[in-house]
C-alpha positions as CSV (number, residue, x, y, z in Angstrom):
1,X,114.9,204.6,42.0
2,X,113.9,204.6,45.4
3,X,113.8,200.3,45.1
4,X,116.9,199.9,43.8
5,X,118.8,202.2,46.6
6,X,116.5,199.8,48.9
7,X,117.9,196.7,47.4
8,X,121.3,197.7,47.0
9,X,121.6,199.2,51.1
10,X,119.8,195.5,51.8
11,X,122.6,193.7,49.9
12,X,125.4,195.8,51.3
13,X,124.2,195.4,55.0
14,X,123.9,191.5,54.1
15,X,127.1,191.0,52.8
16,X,128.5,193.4,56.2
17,X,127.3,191.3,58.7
18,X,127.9,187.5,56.5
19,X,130.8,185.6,57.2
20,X,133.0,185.4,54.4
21,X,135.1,182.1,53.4
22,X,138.0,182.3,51.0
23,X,140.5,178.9,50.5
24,X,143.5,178.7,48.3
25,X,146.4,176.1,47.1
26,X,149.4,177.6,46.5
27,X,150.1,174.6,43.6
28,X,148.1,172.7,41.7
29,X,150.8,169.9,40.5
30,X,153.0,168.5,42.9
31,X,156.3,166.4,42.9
32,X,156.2,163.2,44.7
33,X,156.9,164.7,48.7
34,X,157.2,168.2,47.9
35,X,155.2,170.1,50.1
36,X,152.2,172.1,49.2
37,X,150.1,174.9,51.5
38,X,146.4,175.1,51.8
39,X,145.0,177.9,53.7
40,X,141.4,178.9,54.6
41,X,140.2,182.2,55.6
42,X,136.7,182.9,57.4
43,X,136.1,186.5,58.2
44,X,133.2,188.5,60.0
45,X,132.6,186.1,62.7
46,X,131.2,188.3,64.9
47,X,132.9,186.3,68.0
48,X,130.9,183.3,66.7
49,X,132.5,179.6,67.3
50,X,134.5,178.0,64.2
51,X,133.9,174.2,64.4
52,X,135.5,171.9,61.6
53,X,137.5,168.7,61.6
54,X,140.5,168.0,64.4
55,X,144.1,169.0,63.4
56,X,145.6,167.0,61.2
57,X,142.3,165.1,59.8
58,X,141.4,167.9,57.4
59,X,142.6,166.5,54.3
60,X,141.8,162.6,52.8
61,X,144.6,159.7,53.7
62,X,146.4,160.3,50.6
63,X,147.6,163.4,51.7
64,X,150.3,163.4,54.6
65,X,149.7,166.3,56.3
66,X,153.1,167.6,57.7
67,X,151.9,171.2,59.9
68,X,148.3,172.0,61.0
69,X,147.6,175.4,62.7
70,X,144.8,177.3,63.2
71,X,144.6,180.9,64.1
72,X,141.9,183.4,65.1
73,X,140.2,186.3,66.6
74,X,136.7,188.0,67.5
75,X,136.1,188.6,63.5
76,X,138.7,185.9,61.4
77,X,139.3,182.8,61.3
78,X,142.8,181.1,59.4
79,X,144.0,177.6,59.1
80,X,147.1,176.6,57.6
81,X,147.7,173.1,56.0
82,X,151.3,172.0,55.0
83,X,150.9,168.7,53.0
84,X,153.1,166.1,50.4
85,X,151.9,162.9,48.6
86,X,153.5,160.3,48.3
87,X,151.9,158.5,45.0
88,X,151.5,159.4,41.6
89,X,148.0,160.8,40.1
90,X,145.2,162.7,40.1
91,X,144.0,163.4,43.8
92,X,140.9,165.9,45.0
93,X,140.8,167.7,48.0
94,X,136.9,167.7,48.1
95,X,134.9,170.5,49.9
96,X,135.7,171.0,53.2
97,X,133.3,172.1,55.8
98,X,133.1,174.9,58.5
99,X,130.2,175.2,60.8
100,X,130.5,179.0,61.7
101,X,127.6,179.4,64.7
102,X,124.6,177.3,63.2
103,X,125.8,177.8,59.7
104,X,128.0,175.4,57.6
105,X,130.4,177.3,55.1
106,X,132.4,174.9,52.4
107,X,135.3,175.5,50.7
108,X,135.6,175.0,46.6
109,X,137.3,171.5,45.7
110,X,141.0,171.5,44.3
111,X,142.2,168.8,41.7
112,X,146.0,168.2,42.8
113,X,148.3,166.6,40.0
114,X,151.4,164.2,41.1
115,X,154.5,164.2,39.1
116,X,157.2,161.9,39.6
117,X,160.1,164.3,38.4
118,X,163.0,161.6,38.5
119,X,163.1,160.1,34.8
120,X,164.7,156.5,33.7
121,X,167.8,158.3,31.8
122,X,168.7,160.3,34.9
123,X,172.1,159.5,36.2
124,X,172.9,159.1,39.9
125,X,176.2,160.3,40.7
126,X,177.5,159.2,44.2
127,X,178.9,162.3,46.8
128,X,182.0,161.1,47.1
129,X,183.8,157.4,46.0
130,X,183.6,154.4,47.9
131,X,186.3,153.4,50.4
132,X,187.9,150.7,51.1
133,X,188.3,150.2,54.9
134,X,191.2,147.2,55.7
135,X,189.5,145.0,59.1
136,X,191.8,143.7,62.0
137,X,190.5,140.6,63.2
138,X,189.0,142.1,66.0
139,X,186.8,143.7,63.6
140,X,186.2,140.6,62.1
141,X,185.4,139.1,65.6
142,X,183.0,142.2,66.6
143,X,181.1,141.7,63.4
144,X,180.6,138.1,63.9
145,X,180.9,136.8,67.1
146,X,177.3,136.5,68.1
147,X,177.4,133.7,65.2
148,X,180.4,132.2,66.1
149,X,179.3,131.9,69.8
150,X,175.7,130.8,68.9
151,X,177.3,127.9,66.5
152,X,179.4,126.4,69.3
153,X,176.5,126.8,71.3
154,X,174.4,124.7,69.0
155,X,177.6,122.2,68.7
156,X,177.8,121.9,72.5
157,X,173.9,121.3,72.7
158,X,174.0,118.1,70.1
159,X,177.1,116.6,71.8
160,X,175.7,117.1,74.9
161,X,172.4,115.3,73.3
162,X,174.2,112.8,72.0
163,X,176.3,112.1,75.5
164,X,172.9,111.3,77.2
165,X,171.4,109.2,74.8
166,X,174.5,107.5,74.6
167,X,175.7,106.9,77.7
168,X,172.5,107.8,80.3
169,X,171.2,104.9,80.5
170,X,174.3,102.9,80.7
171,X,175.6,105.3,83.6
172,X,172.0,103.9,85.5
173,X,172.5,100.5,84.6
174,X,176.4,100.7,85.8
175,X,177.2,97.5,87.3
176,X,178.0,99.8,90.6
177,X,174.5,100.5,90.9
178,X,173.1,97.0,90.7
179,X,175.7,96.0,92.9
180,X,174.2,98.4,95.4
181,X,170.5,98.1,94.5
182,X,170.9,94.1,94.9
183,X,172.6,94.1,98.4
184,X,169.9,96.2,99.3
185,X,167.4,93.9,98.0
186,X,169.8,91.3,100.4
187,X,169.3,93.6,103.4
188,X,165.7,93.7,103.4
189,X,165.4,89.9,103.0
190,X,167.6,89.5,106.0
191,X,165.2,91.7,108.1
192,X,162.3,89.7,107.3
193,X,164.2,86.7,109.7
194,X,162.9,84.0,107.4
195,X,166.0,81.6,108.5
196,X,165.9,82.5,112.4
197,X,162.2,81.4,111.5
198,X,162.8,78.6,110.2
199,X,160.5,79.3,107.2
200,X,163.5,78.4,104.5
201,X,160.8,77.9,101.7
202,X,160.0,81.9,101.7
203,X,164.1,82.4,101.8
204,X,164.6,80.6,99.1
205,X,161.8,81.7,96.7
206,X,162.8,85.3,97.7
207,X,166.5,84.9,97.3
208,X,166.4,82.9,94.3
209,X,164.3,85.9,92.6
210,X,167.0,88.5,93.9
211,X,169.9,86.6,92.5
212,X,168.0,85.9,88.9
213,X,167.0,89.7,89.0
214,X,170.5,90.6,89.5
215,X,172.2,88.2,87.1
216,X,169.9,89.7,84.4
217,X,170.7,93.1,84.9
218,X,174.6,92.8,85.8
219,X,175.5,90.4,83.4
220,X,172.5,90.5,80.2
221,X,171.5,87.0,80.7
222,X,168.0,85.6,80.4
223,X,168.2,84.4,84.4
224,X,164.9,85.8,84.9
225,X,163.0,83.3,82.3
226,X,165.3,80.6,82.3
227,X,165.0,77.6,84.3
228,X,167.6,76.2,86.6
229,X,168.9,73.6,84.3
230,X,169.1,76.0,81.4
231,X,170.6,79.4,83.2
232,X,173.2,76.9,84.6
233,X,173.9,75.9,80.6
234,X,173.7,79.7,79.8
235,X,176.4,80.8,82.6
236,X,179.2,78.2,81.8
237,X,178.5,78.6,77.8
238,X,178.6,82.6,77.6
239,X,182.0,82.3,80.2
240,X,181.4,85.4,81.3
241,X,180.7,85.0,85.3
242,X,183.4,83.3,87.0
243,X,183.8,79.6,87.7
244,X,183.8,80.7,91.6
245,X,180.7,82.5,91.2
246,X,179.0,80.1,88.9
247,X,179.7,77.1,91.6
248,X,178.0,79.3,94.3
249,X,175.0,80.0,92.2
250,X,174.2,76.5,90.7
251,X,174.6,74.9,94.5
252,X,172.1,77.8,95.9
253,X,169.4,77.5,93.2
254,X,169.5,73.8,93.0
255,X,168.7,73.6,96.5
256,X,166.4,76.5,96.2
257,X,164.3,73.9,93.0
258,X,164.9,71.1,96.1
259,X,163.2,73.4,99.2
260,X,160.5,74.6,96.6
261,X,159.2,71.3,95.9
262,X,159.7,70.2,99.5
263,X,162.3,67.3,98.8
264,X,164.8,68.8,101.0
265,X,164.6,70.4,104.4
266,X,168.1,72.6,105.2
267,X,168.7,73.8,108.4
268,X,169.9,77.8,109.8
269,X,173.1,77.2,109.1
270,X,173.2,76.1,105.4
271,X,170.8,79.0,105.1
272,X,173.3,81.4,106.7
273,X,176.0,80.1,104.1
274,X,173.7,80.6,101.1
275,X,172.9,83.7,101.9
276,X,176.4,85.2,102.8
277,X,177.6,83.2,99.6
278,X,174.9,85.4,97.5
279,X,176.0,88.3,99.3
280,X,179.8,87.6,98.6
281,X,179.2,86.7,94.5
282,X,176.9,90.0,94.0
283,X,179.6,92.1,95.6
284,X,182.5,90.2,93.4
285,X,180.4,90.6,90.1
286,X,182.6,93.5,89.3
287,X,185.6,91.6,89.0
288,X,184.1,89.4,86.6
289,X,183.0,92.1,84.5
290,X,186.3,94.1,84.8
291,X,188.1,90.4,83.2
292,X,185.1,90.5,80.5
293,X,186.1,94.0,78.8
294,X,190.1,93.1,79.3
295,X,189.0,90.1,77.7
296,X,187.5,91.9,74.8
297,X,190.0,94.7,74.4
298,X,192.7,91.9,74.1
């Protein structure tokens, strides 16, 4: 008799001084986002530590947990869980572990059942009808201006585009600007004093090359690969320089052909003339070109 009051004082003190964890889930099946409460209770702690997972990491992914708070004192410990799923099925919460001082306490699993409650043959009825709402054109132009400004936008970007590769390169070709580029050409010649110099076979070859380099350029003729005879063939056939001009630049580079091969010798002054005649034709290649497109358009 003596043992058995023994035993039974030994249990009592035991389960006195033990901590003691209780968990429960207020519902076992679950519609899809309905919330659910878990709560776990540890008592006689004796002011010893509660350690278990960080807030809101408690429970497996599948279950969202929505509110996590913990509460105790010198002797309990509580934690709330708020949760929802979000899928259908069978879903465990397993056993879940609090290390109370050096010992490690677990809670019993649950087996949580999710329901979708809506069925196929349920009707949705809307709150209240639909509206119909009549737009002024500025609504119209509110709702879609971004797309009306980013088409023109798009419009103005290919004709702008097209306007370049059109007409860029003629606009650097203009006959203006070979005009200008070629008297400059004439300008730096003239500095280089060839005919003060006397040295009229350098004048010549130079000036020759400026004039065929212009004629190709202002006027589209081969000048640059043709030879004398034939660019003089070329001018009066394609009629397109003027019988003026044409004059001046079959005496200049027939004398040029004449100095090159050394069977003529001119002096400063018919070296002056060529030169200011040059000078005078690229300047009043213009004019010929102005008569070539009134010529077309008639």
């Amino acid at each position: 008799m003596k043992k058995i009051l023994l035993i039974l004082s030994f249990l009592i003190c035991a389960n006195a001084f033990s901590q003691m964890l209780s968990s429960n889930v207020e519902k076992k099946t679950l519609a899809l986002g309905e919330v659910n409460r878990l709560v776990i209770k540890i008592d006689n702690l004796h002011e010893q530590p509660v350690t278990s997972a960080p807030k809101n990491e408690l429970l497996p992914f599948h279950f969202e947990e929505t509110k996590d708070s913990i509460g105790q004192n010198a002797n309990s410990y509580e934690r709330t869980i708020e949760f929802a799923v979000f899928e259908e099925g069978k879903f465990t919460i397993p056993e879940l572990e609090f290390k109370v001082g050096d010992k490690v306490l677990k809670t019993i699993p649950y087996e949580i059942d999710v329901i979708n409650t809506a069925q196929k043959a349920d009707q949705i009825n809307d709150i209240m009808k639909n509206k119909e709402v009549k737009l002024a054109p500025t609504d119209y132009w509110e709702l879609y201006k971004f797309y009306v400004l980013a088409a023109l936008a798009v419009i103005a970007l290919i004709v702008a585009v097209i306007i370049i590769l059109k007409w860029g390169k003629k606009v650097k070709s203009s006959p203006v600007v070979a005009t200008n580029q070629t008297l400059k050409e004439l300008d730096s010649l003239k500095k280089k004093k060839y005919i003060e110099g006397g040295n009229f076979r350098s004048f010549y070859v130079e000036l020759i090359d400026i004039s065929r380099n212009f004629i190709s350029r202002q006027y589209n003729l081969p000048a640059d690969v043709l030879l004398t005879d034939d660019l003089i063939e070329v001018m009066k056939r394609n009629n397109t320089i003027s019988q003026d001009n044409e004059k001046i630049v079959e005496d200049v580079f027939l004398r040029g052909d004449l100095v090159k091969f050394a069977k003529t010798f001119p002096d400063q002054e018919t070296m002056e003339k060529d030169f200011a005649n040059i000078r005078d034709f690229v300047k009043r290649s213009s004019k010929d070109l102005e008569f070539e497109n009134l010529r077309k358009d008639a």
